[in-house]
C-alpha positions, -999 to +999 in steps of 0.1 A: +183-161-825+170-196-812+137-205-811+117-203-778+098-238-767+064-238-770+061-246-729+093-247-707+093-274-683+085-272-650+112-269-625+113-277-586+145-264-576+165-279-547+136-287-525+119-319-519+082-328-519+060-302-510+041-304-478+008-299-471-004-274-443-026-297-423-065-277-426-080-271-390-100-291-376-137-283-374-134-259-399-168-237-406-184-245-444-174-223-469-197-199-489-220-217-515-205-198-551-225-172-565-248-187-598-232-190-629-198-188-610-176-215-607-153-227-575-112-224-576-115-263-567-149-274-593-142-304-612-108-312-594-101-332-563-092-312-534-070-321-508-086-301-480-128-314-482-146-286-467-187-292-466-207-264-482-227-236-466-265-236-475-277-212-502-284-174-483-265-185-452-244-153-439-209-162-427-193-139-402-152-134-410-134-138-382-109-111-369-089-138-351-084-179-353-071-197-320-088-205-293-078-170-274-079-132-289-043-119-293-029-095-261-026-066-281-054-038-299-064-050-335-054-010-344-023+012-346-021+026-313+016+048-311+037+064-344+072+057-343+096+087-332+102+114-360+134+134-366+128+163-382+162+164-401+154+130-415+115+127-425+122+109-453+136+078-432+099+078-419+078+042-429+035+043-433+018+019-411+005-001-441+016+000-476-009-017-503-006-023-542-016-043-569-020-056-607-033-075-634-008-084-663-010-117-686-029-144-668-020-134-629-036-108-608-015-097-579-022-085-543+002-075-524+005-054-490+028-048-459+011-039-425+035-028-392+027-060-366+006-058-333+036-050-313+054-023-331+017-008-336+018-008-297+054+000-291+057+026-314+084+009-332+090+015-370+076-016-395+109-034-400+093-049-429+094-034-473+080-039-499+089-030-537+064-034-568+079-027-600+073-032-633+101-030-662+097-032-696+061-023-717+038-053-734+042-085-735+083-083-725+074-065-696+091-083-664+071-075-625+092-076-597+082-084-563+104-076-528+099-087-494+126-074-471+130-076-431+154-057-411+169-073-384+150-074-350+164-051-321+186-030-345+174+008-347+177+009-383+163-020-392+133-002-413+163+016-435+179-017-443+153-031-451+141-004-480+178-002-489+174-040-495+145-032-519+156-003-538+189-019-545+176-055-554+154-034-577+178-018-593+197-043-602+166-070-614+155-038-635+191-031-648+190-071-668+149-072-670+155-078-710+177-104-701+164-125-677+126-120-691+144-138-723+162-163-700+125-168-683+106-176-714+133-197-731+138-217-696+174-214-691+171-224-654+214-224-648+215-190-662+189-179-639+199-189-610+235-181-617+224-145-626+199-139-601+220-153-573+251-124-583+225-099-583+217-106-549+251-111-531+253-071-551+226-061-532+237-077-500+271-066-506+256-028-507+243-032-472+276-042-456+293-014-471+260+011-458+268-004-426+305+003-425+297+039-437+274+044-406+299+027-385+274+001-370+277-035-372+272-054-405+246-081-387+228-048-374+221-030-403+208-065-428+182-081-443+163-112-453+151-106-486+125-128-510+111-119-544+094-133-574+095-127-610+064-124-628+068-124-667+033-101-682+035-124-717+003-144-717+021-173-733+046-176-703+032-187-667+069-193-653+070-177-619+104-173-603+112-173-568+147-161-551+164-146-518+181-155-484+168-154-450+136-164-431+102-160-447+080-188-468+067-192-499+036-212-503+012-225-534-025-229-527-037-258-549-068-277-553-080-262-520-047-269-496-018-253-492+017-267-499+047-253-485+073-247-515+105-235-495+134-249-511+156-273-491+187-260-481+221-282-489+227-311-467+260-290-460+242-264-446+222-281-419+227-309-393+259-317-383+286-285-384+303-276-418+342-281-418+358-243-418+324-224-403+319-213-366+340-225-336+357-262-334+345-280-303+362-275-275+386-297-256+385-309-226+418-309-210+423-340-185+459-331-173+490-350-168+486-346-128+524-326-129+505-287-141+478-274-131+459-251-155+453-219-140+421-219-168+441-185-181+431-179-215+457-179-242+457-140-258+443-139-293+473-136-324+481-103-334+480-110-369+441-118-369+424-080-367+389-088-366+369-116-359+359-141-387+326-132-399+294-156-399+287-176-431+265-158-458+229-171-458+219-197-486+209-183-515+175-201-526+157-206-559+126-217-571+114-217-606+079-236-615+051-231-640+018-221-626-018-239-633-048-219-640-066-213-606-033-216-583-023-189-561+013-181-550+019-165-519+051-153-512+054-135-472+077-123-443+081-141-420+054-123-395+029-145-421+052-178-429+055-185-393+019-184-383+011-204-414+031-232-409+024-228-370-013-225-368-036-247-390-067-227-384-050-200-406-040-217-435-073-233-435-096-194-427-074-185-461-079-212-482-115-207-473-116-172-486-094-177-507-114-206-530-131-181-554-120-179-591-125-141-587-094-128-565-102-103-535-098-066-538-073-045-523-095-041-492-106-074-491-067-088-493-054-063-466-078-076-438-076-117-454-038-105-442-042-095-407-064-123-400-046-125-361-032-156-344-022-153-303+017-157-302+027-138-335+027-098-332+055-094-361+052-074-393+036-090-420+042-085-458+025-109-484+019-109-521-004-133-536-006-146-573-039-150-586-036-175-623-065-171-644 
Protein backbone atom coordinates (compact mmCIF):
# COMPACT_ATOMS: atom_id res chain seq x y z
CA UNK A 1 0.00 0.00 0.00
CA UNK A 2 1.97 3.29 -0.94
CA UNK A 3 1.77 6.17 0.91
CA UNK A 4 -0.51 9.07 -0.21
CA UNK A 5 1.34 12.75 -0.67
CA UNK A 6 0.59 15.01 1.74
CA UNK A 7 -0.80 17.57 -1.30
CA UNK A 8 -0.99 16.39 -4.98
CA UNK A 9 0.12 18.85 -7.33
CA UNK A 10 -1.85 20.85 -9.25
CA UNK A 11 -2.58 19.96 -12.74
CA UNK A 12 -3.71 22.05 -15.85
CA UNK A 13 -4.47 19.54 -18.33
CA UNK A 14 -4.06 20.21 -22.08
CA UNK A 15 -5.19 23.83 -22.04
CA UNK A 16 -3.28 26.89 -22.15
CA UNK A 17 -3.53 30.12 -20.00
CA UNK A 18 -6.72 30.78 -18.67
CA UNK A 19 -8.63 33.77 -19.93
CA UNK A 20 -10.25 36.15 -18.19
CA UNK A 21 -14.03 37.10 -18.98
CA UNK A 22 -13.68 40.83 -19.50
CA UNK A 23 -16.26 42.55 -16.42
CA UNK A 24 -18.86 44.93 -18.01
CA UNK A 25 -18.41 48.11 -18.24
CA UNK A 26 -20.16 50.42 -15.86
CA UNK A 27 -20.87 47.85 -13.66
CA UNK A 28 -23.33 48.90 -10.46
CA UNK A 29 -21.23 48.70 -6.82
CA UNK A 30 -21.55 45.69 -5.15
CA UNK A 31 -23.18 45.21 -1.62
CA UNK A 32 -21.10 46.59 1.34
CA UNK A 33 -20.54 42.85 3.49
CA UNK A 34 -22.55 42.26 6.37
CA UNK A 35 -20.38 43.17 9.95
CA UNK A 36 -18.18 40.76 11.18
CA UNK A 37 -18.32 39.08 7.59
CA UNK A 38 -15.63 39.00 5.38
CA UNK A 39 -15.53 39.40 1.31
CA UNK A 40 -14.68 36.17 -1.13
CA UNK A 41 -11.89 38.77 -2.49
CA UNK A 42 -10.65 40.64 1.34
CA UNK A 43 -7.06 40.79 1.61
CA UNK A 44 -6.35 39.50 -2.00
CA UNK A 45 -5.96 41.50 -5.19
CA UNK A 46 -8.82 41.17 -7.52
CA UNK A 47 -8.71 41.28 -10.97
CA UNK A 48 -12.19 42.69 -11.65
CA UNK A 49 -12.11 46.36 -9.09
CA UNK A 50 -15.72 46.95 -8.45
CA UNK A 51 -16.34 50.21 -6.05
CA UNK A 52 -18.47 49.56 -2.97
CA UNK A 53 -22.06 50.27 -2.29
CA UNK A 54 -22.64 52.65 0.76
CA UNK A 55 -23.66 51.03 4.16
CA UNK A 56 -27.90 50.53 3.94
CA UNK A 57 -27.97 51.15 0.28
CA UNK A 58 -30.78 48.63 -1.35
CA UNK A 59 -29.64 47.11 -4.61
CA UNK A 60 -32.33 45.90 -6.98
CA UNK A 61 -31.27 42.31 -8.90
CA UNK A 62 -31.78 42.56 -12.16
CA UNK A 63 -34.03 40.06 -14.13
CA UNK A 64 -32.10 40.75 -17.37
CA UNK A 65 -28.46 42.38 -18.43
CA UNK A 66 -28.15 43.86 -22.11
CA UNK A 67 -29.24 46.83 -23.23
CA UNK A 68 -32.85 45.18 -24.41
CA UNK A 69 -35.30 42.69 -22.41
CA UNK A 70 -35.20 39.17 -24.15
CA UNK A 71 -38.37 38.46 -26.82
CA UNK A 72 -39.80 35.80 -24.92
CA UNK A 73 -41.97 35.61 -21.15
CA UNK A 74 -39.50 35.24 -18.14
CA UNK A 75 -42.13 32.10 -17.25
CA UNK A 76 -43.07 28.63 -18.58
CA UNK A 77 -45.81 29.36 -20.75
CA UNK A 78 -46.71 25.60 -22.74
CA UNK A 79 -45.91 21.77 -21.26
CA UNK A 80 -44.44 19.60 -23.70
CA UNK A 81 -46.81 16.89 -25.35
CA UNK A 82 -47.56 13.77 -23.07
CA UNK A 83 -48.08 10.20 -24.21
CA UNK A 84 -49.91 8.37 -22.04
CA UNK A 85 -48.15 4.99 -22.82
CA UNK A 86 -44.86 6.66 -21.98
CA UNK A 87 -45.14 9.14 -18.90
CA UNK A 88 -42.15 8.18 -17.65
CA UNK A 89 -40.14 9.80 -20.79
CA UNK A 90 -41.82 13.07 -19.36
CA UNK A 91 -38.83 15.91 -18.09
CA UNK A 92 -39.93 18.78 -15.04
CA UNK A 93 -39.36 22.27 -16.13
CA UNK A 94 -36.65 22.83 -13.54
CA UNK A 95 -34.74 20.32 -11.60
CA UNK A 96 -32.68 21.77 -8.42
CA UNK A 97 -30.21 20.01 -5.90
CA UNK A 98 -27.53 20.48 -3.68
CA UNK A 99 -24.74 19.66 -0.93
CA UNK A 100 -22.14 20.30 1.52
CA UNK A 101 -19.38 17.57 1.83
CA UNK A 102 -15.61 18.25 2.91
CA UNK A 103 -14.65 21.85 2.19
CA UNK A 104 -17.16 22.48 -1.03
CA UNK A 105 -20.76 23.37 -0.96
CA UNK A 106 -22.46 22.61 -4.24
CA UNK A 107 -25.45 24.23 -6.20
CA UNK A 108 -26.58 22.83 -8.91
CA UNK A 109 -29.84 23.23 -11.13
CA UNK A 110 -31.26 22.68 -14.74
CA UNK A 111 -34.07 25.09 -16.02
CA UNK A 112 -35.91 24.32 -19.65
CA UNK A 113 -34.73 27.72 -21.85
CA UNK A 114 -37.03 30.67 -22.90
CA UNK A 115 -37.87 29.06 -26.11
CA UNK A 116 -38.76 25.54 -25.25
CA UNK A 117 -40.82 27.26 -22.25
CA UNK A 118 -42.67 29.00 -25.23
CA UNK A 119 -42.66 26.32 -27.75
CA UNK A 120 -43.64 23.60 -25.65
CA UNK A 121 -40.59 21.67 -26.44
CA UNK A 122 -39.13 19.11 -23.84
CA UNK A 123 -35.76 20.61 -21.78
CA UNK A 124 -33.11 18.84 -23.88
CA UNK A 125 -30.88 19.42 -21.09
CA UNK A 126 -30.03 16.53 -17.58
CA UNK A 127 -28.70 16.53 -14.89
CA UNK A 128 -27.30 13.70 -12.45
CA UNK A 129 -26.19 14.25 -8.61
CA UNK A 130 -24.86 11.30 -7.04
CA UNK A 131 -22.99 10.44 -4.39
CA UNK A 132 -21.01 6.96 -3.88
CA UNK A 133 -19.28 5.77 -1.18
CA UNK A 134 -20.02 6.98 2.83
CA UNK A 135 -17.29 9.25 4.88
CA UNK A 136 -14.48 10.54 3.95
CA UNK A 137 -14.04 8.01 0.70
CA UNK A 138 -17.16 9.08 -0.51
CA UNK A 139 -16.72 10.30 -4.33
CA UNK A 140 -19.86 13.08 -5.78
CA UNK A 141 -20.50 12.99 -9.25
CA UNK A 142 -21.76 15.75 -11.25
CA UNK A 143 -23.51 15.35 -15.08
CA UNK A 144 -24.46 17.87 -17.50
CA UNK A 145 -25.86 16.35 -20.68
CA UNK A 146 -27.51 18.01 -23.84
CA UNK A 147 -29.43 16.24 -26.42
CA UNK A 148 -29.03 17.21 -29.74
CA UNK A 149 -31.06 20.25 -31.07
CA UNK A 150 -34.03 19.41 -33.65
CA UNK A 151 -34.02 15.64 -32.78
CA UNK A 152 -37.44 14.51 -31.03
CA UNK A 153 -35.66 12.50 -28.52
CA UNK A 154 -33.18 14.63 -27.61
CA UNK A 155 -34.46 14.87 -23.77
CA UNK A 156 -34.16 10.77 -23.59
CA UNK A 157 -30.56 10.92 -24.79
CA UNK A 158 -29.67 13.12 -22.84
CA UNK A 159 -30.89 11.25 -19.37
CA UNK A 160 -29.63 8.08 -20.96
CA UNK A 161 -26.23 10.00 -21.10
CA UNK A 162 -26.55 10.57 -17.38
CA UNK A 163 -27.78 7.39 -15.94
CA UNK A 164 -25.17 5.48 -17.92
CA UNK A 165 -22.15 7.88 -17.23
CA UNK A 166 -23.37 7.31 -13.68
CA UNK A 167 -23.30 3.98 -13.63
CA UNK A 168 -20.21 3.47 -14.79
CA UNK A 169 -18.23 6.53 -12.48
CA UNK A 170 -20.13 4.70 -9.56
CA UNK A 171 -19.19 1.08 -10.68
CA UNK A 172 -14.94 2.26 -10.02
CA UNK A 173 -15.81 5.22 -7.29
CA UNK A 174 -13.25 3.24 -4.89
CA UNK A 175 -10.89 3.34 -7.56
CA UNK A 176 -10.65 6.47 -8.99
CA UNK A 177 -11.42 8.33 -5.35
CA UNK A 178 -7.91 6.37 -4.59
CA UNK A 179 -6.45 7.43 -7.93
CA UNK A 180 -7.86 11.15 -7.02
CA UNK A 181 -6.20 11.53 -3.68
CA UNK A 182 -2.88 9.80 -4.63
CA UNK A 183 -2.79 12.04 -7.97
CA UNK A 184 -2.36 9.59 -10.53
CA UNK A 185 -3.37 12.02 -13.34
CA UNK A 186 -2.49 9.18 -16.42
CA UNK A 187 -4.55 6.75 -14.77
CA UNK A 188 -7.33 9.18 -14.54
CA UNK A 189 -7.60 10.31 -17.56
CA UNK A 190 -7.00 6.93 -19.15
CA UNK A 191 -9.84 5.55 -16.98
CA UNK A 192 -12.22 8.24 -17.11
CA UNK A 193 -11.86 8.66 -20.77
CA UNK A 194 -12.98 4.52 -21.41
CA UNK A 195 -15.72 5.14 -19.25
CA UNK A 196 -17.02 7.73 -21.35
CA UNK A 197 -16.52 6.33 -24.99
CA UNK A 198 -18.88 3.22 -22.70
CA UNK A 199 -21.37 5.54 -22.13
CA UNK A 200 -21.28 7.07 -25.61
CA UNK A 201 -20.97 3.72 -27.05
CA UNK A 202 -24.49 2.93 -25.20
CA UNK A 203 -26.24 5.69 -27.05
CA UNK A 204 -25.23 4.49 -30.53
CA UNK A 205 -26.43 1.16 -29.93
CA UNK A 206 -29.97 2.93 -28.21
CA UNK A 207 -30.12 4.57 -31.47
CA UNK A 208 -29.67 1.62 -33.67
CA UNK A 209 -32.33 -0.20 -31.49
CA UNK A 210 -34.88 2.67 -32.15
CA UNK A 211 -33.81 2.73 -35.71
CA UNK A 212 -33.03 6.49 -35.83
CA UNK A 213 -29.84 8.04 -36.69
CA UNK A 214 -26.84 7.82 -34.33
CA UNK A 215 -26.07 11.86 -34.64
CA UNK A 216 -29.93 12.12 -33.70
CA UNK A 217 -30.24 10.42 -30.69
CA UNK A 218 -26.48 11.87 -28.82
CA UNK A 219 -25.09 13.95 -26.38
CA UNK A 220 -22.56 16.43 -25.19
CA UNK A 221 -21.84 15.43 -21.81
CA UNK A 222 -19.53 17.27 -18.86
CA UNK A 223 -18.98 16.24 -15.35
CA UNK A 224 -16.87 16.78 -12.28
CA UNK A 225 -15.55 14.73 -9.58
CA UNK A 226 -15.76 15.95 -6.26
CA UNK A 227 -13.80 13.83 -3.63
CA UNK A 228 -15.94 14.58 0.25
CA UNK A 229 -12.23 13.88 2.21
CA UNK A 230 -11.48 17.20 3.82
CA UNK A 231 -7.76 16.62 3.18
CA UNK A 232 -8.29 16.41 -0.71
CA UNK A 233 -9.52 19.60 -2.74
CA UNK A 234 -8.73 17.89 -6.24
CA UNK A 235 -11.58 18.61 -8.45
CA UNK A 236 -11.84 16.71 -11.66
CA UNK A 237 -13.29 17.78 -14.85
CA UNK A 238 -14.15 15.41 -18.05
CA UNK A 239 -16.58 14.96 -21.17
CA UNK A 240 -16.99 15.85 -24.97
CA UNK A 241 -19.08 18.28 -26.60
CA UNK A 242 -20.07 21.98 -26.26
CA UNK A 243 -20.55 23.53 -22.82
CA UNK A 244 -17.71 25.54 -20.47
CA UNK A 245 -16.25 25.23 -17.51
CA UNK A 246 -15.22 28.34 -15.64
CA UNK A 247 -13.30 29.29 -12.13
CA UNK A 248 -14.31 32.42 -10.39
CA UNK A 249 -11.09 33.75 -8.63
CA UNK A 250 -10.23 36.77 -6.85
CA UNK A 251 -13.36 38.49 -8.17
CA UNK A 252 -13.06 37.52 -12.19
CA UNK A 253 -13.74 34.78 -13.98
CA UNK A 254 -11.36 32.58 -15.98
CA UNK A 255 -12.34 30.43 -18.57
CA UNK A 256 -10.73 26.82 -17.94
CA UNK A 257 -11.84 24.85 -21.18
CA UNK A 258 -9.13 22.65 -22.09
CA UNK A 259 -7.50 23.27 -25.51
CA UNK A 260 -8.24 20.79 -27.97
CA UNK A 261 -5.09 19.09 -30.00
CA UNK A 262 -3.56 21.06 -32.64
CA UNK A 263 -4.78 17.97 -34.77
CA UNK A 264 -8.16 18.63 -34.16
CA UNK A 265 -8.55 22.18 -35.19
CA UNK A 266 -7.29 24.52 -38.05
CA UNK A 267 -6.26 23.04 -41.11
CA UNK A 268 -8.22 19.42 -41.95
CA UNK A 269 -6.82 16.15 -40.26
CA UNK A 270 -5.33 13.53 -42.92
CA UNK A 271 -8.09 10.48 -43.07
CA UNK A 272 -11.33 12.69 -41.61
CA UNK A 273 -14.13 14.21 -43.75
CA UNK A 274 -14.09 14.73 -47.59
CA UNK A 275 -10.64 15.49 -49.63
CA UNK A 276 -10.92 18.68 -51.59
CA UNK A 277 -12.25 18.51 -54.67
CA UNK A 278 -10.64 18.74 -58.03
CA UNK A 279 -11.11 20.90 -60.47
CA UNK A 280 -10.99 19.20 -63.77
CA UNK A 281 -9.51 21.52 -66.58
CA UNK A 282 -9.86 19.08 -69.62
CA UNK A 283 -7.74 18.07 -72.35
CA UNK A 284 -10.07 19.93 -74.94
CA UNK A 285 -10.74 16.17 -76.85
CA UNK A 286 -13.85 15.06 -73.88
CA UNK A 287 -16.19 16.79 -72.58
CA UNK A 288 -17.39 15.89 -69.10
CA UNK A 289 -20.90 15.38 -69.13
CA UNK A 290 -20.48 16.43 -65.05
CA UNK A 291 -22.19 12.66 -64.57
CA UNK A 292 -21.29 11.52 -61.30
CA UNK A 293 -19.30 8.29 -60.96
CA UNK A 294 -21.78 5.62 -58.90
CA UNK A 295 -20.53 4.89 -55.38
CA UNK A 296 -18.48 1.19 -54.87
CA UNK A 297 -20.55 -1.61 -53.94
CA UNK A 298 -18.27 -2.72 -51.43
CA UNK A 299 -18.73 0.50 -49.14
CA UNK A 300 -22.40 -0.12 -47.40
CA UNK A 301 -22.70 2.93 -45.40
CA UNK A 302 -21.21 6.06 -45.28
CA UNK A 303 -18.09 6.78 -43.16
CA UNK A 304 -19.14 8.10 -39.90
CA UNK A 305 -18.02 11.62 -38.51
CA UNK A 306 -15.03 11.66 -36.11
CA UNK A 307 -15.81 11.04 -32.34
CA UNK A 308 -15.66 14.40 -30.32
CA UNK A 309 -12.41 15.00 -28.18
CA UNK A 310 -12.43 13.71 -25.05
CA UNK A 311 -11.36 16.59 -22.55
CA UNK A 312 -9.74 16.61 -19.03
CA UNK A 313 -9.09 18.84 -16.47
CA UNK A 314 -7.77 18.06 -13.14
CA UNK A 315 -6.72 21.13 -10.64
CA UNK A 316 -6.60 21.70 -6.89
CA UNK A 317 -9.05 24.25 -5.61
CA UNK A 318 -8.12 27.50 -3.27
CA UNK A 319 -10.30 28.35 -0.32
CA UNK A 320 -12.89 30.94 -1.57
CA UNK A 321 -12.89 29.76 -5.43
CA UNK A 322 -15.92 28.73 -7.14
CA UNK A 323 -16.12 26.23 -10.00
CA UNK A 324 -18.85 26.35 -12.34
CA UNK A 325 -19.35 23.78 -14.65
CA UNK A 326 -22.73 24.59 -17.37
CA UNK A 327 -24.44 23.66 -20.65
CA UNK A 328 -23.99 25.31 -23.12
CA UNK A 329 -27.38 27.54 -22.81
CA UNK A 330 -24.94 29.28 -19.84
CA UNK A 331 -21.16 28.89 -21.37
CA UNK A 332 -22.28 30.68 -24.41
CA UNK A 333 -23.82 33.80 -22.83
CA UNK A 334 -20.89 33.92 -20.50
CA UNK A 335 -18.21 34.01 -22.74
CA UNK A 336 -20.62 36.24 -25.06
CA UNK A 337 -22.00 38.80 -22.88
CA UNK A 338 -19.70 40.62 -20.23
CA UNK A 339 -22.45 42.10 -18.26
CA UNK A 340 -23.14 38.46 -17.12
CA UNK A 341 -20.15 37.25 -15.99
CA UNK A 342 -19.64 40.48 -14.22
CA UNK A 343 -23.98 40.50 -12.56
CA UNK A 344 -22.44 36.90 -11.24
CA UNK A 345 -19.34 37.64 -9.93
CA UNK A 346 -21.11 40.45 -8.18
CA UNK A 347 -23.44 38.16 -6.38
CA UNK A 348 -21.37 35.76 -6.35
CA UNK A 349 -18.44 37.62 -3.98
CA UNK A 350 -19.80 36.48 -0.66
CA UNK A 351 -17.89 33.85 1.42
CA UNK A 352 -21.46 32.48 2.34
CA UNK A 353 -22.75 30.58 -0.97
CA UNK A 354 -26.49 31.32 -2.08
CA UNK A 355 -29.28 29.02 -1.36
CA UNK A 356 -31.08 26.89 -3.54
CA UNK A 357 -33.53 29.77 -4.35
CA UNK A 358 -31.08 32.22 -4.52
CA UNK A 359 -28.85 29.98 -7.13
CA UNK A 360 -31.82 29.08 -9.34
CA UNK A 361 -32.75 32.73 -10.18
CA UNK A 362 -28.50 33.96 -10.11
CA UNK A 363 -29.08 31.16 -13.08
CA UNK A 364 -31.73 32.54 -15.16
CA UNK A 365 -30.31 35.91 -14.96
CA UNK A 366 -31.58 36.52 -19.04
CA UNK A 367 -29.38 37.83 -21.87
CA UNK A 368 -31.36 38.86 -25.49
CA UNK A 369 -29.98 36.34 -28.16
CA UNK A 370 -29.71 33.06 -25.84
CA UNK A 371 -33.25 31.23 -25.20
CA UNK A 372 -31.39 27.64 -24.72
CA UNK A 373 -31.59 25.35 -21.78
CA UNK A 374 -29.45 26.05 -19.04
CA UNK A 375 -27.81 23.56 -16.56
CA UNK A 376 -25.03 24.79 -14.05
CA UNK A 377 -23.37 23.50 -10.98
CA UNK A 378 -21.28 25.65 -8.90
CA UNK A 379 -18.46 24.72 -6.37
CA UNK A 380 -18.41 26.71 -3.36
CA UNK A 381 -14.47 25.97 -1.37
CA UNK A 382 -14.52 26.98 2.14
Amino acid sequence: MSPEPSAPPEWDGPAGPSVEIPPRVGAPPPAAAPPGRESRTAGRRAPVPWGRRKEGASRRRAEYVGDRPPTYEAEPTALPAADPRQLDGLVADTVLDGARYGAFTLRAASVRGDSARYRGEHRRDALLTARFGAGEAALVLVAVATGARAAEGAHLAAADACRWIGGAVGSSHARLAEDIRAGRRGDLKSGLHRLTDRSLGRLRARAAELGVPCEEYTASLRCLLLPADLACRTRVFFGVGAGGIFRLRDGGWQDLEPALPDALRGEPVVGYGSPPQEIREGDGFTMDLGVPTPPSPHIDAPVPPPAEPFRFRASVARPGDTLLLCSGGLADPLRGEPALAAELAERWADVEPPGLAGYLADIQLRVKGYADDRTACAVWEA
